[in-house]
VMD Tcl script that draws the C-alpha trace (Angstrom):
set ca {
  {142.72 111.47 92.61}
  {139.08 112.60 93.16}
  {136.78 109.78 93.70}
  {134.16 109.33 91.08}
  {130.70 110.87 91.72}
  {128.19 107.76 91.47}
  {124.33 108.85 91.11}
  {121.43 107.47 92.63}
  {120.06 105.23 90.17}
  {123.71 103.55 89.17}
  {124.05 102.75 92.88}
  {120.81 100.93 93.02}
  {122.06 99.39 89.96}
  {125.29 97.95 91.23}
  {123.19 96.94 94.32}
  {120.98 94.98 92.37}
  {124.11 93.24 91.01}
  {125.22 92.54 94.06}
  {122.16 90.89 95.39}
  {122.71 89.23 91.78}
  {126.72 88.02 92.79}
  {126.01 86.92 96.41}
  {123.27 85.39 95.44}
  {125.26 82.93 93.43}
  {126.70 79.36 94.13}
  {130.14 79.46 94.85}
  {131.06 82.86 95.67}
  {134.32 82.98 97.69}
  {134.18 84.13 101.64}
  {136.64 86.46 100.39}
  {134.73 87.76 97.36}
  {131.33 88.08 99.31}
  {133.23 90.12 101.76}
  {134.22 92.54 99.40}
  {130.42 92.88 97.82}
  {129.16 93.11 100.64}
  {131.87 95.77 101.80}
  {130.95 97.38 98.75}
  {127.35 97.46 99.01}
  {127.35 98.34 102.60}
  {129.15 102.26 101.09}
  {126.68 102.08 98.33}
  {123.97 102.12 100.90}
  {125.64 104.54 103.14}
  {125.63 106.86 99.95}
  {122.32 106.41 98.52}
  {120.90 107.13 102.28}
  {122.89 110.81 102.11}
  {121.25 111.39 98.83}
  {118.03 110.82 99.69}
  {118.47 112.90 103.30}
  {119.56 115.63 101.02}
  {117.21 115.29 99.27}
  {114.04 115.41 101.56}
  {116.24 118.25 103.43}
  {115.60 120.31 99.67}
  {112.02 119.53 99.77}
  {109.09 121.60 100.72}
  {105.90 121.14 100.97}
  {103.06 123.70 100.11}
  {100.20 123.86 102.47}
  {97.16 125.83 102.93}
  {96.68 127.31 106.37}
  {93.69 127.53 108.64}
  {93.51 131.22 107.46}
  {93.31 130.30 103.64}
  {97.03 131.65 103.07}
  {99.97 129.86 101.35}
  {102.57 128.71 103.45}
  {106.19 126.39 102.92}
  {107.00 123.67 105.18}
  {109.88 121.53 105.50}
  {109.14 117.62 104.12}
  {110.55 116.59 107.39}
  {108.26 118.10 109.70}
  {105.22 117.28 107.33}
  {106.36 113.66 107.11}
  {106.12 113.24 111.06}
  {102.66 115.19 111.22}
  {101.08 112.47 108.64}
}
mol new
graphics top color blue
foreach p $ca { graphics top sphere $p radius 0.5 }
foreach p [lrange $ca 0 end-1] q [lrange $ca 1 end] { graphics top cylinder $p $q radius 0.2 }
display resetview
């Protein structure tokens, strides 16, 4: 069976709960193990996303000789 598709913003959701459930007095070793199991591949996931993401990204610049040009948010990121 496929694995359901989980979008960004319902991941940081369910993180927030999370933070909410370990957070709490009396939460099992067993039971925080398994949040934090499952918050560690919520993580993992929203990190792709966002690396996709930025790799989709491009920024518009104006070069020294007035023109238009595209670069990648990447490279602009590490020039800032």
């Amino acid at each position: 069976m496929a694995e359901k598709k989980v979008t960004f913003e319902d991941a940081m959701k369910r993180l927030d709960k999370i933070t909410e459930e370990l957070s709490r007095e009396g939460v099992s070793l067993e039971e925080a193990l398994a949040l934090y199991e499952e918050g560690v591949k919520l993580v993992r996931e929203c990190n792709k996303k966002l690396e996709d993401t930025e790799r989709k990204i491009k920024i518009l610049q104006i070069s020294s000789n007035g023109e238009l040009t595209e670069a990648d948010f990447e490279t602009t990121q590490q020039d800032l």
